[in-house]
N, C-alpha and C positions, 0 to 999 in steps of 0.2 A: 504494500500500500504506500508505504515511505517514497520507492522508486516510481510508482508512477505519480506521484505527484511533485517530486523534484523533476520529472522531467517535463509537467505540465506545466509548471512554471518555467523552467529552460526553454522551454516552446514560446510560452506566453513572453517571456522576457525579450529573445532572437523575436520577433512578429513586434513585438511594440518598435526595435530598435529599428527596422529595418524600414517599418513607414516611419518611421520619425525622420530621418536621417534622408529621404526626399522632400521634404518639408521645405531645407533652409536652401534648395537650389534656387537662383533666379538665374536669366539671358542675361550675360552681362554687354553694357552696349557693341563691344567690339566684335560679338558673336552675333549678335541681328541680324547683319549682311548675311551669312551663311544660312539663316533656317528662312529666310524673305526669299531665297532662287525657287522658281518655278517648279525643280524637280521633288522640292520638299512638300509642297500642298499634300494634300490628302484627295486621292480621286480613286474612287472603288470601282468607275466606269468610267475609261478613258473617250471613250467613244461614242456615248451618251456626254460627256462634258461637251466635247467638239462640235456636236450638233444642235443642243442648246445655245454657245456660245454662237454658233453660225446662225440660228435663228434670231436670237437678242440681236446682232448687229445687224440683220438684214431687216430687220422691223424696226429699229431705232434709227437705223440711215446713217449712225455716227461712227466715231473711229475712238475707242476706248483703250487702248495700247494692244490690241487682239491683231490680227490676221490685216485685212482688210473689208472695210464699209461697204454695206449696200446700197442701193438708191430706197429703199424703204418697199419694195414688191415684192420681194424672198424671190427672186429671179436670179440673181447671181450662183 
């Protein structure tokens, strides 16, 4: 009984320590520039983005630093 509750606390202790100790990370500003490049986003469908992003600009007619603008007819 003695050993399984020393190790329930070794457990409970390693688990407290181990989220505690992500806690105190922050970006530091020099590191920004690295997680802000385009390969870093999060996109679970590469190809569903592309094609959202190609309809948003061909309905909006603008150039929002994407690909290139439509005239606003989704014809391009």
């Amino acid at each position: 009984m003695k050993t399984r509750r020393a190790v329930g606390v070794i457990l409970l202790a390693a688990a407290a320590a181990s989220l505690s100790s992500c806690a105190a990370m922050s970006v530091k500003p020099w590191d920004r520039d690295l997680l802000a490049q385009p390969k870093m986003r999060f996109q679970p469908l590469p190809m569903v983005h592309a094609v959202d992003n190609h309809i948003y600009f061909s309905k909006e007619g603008s150039m929002g630093g994407d690909d290139v603008s439509g005239g606003g007819c989704g014809c391009n």
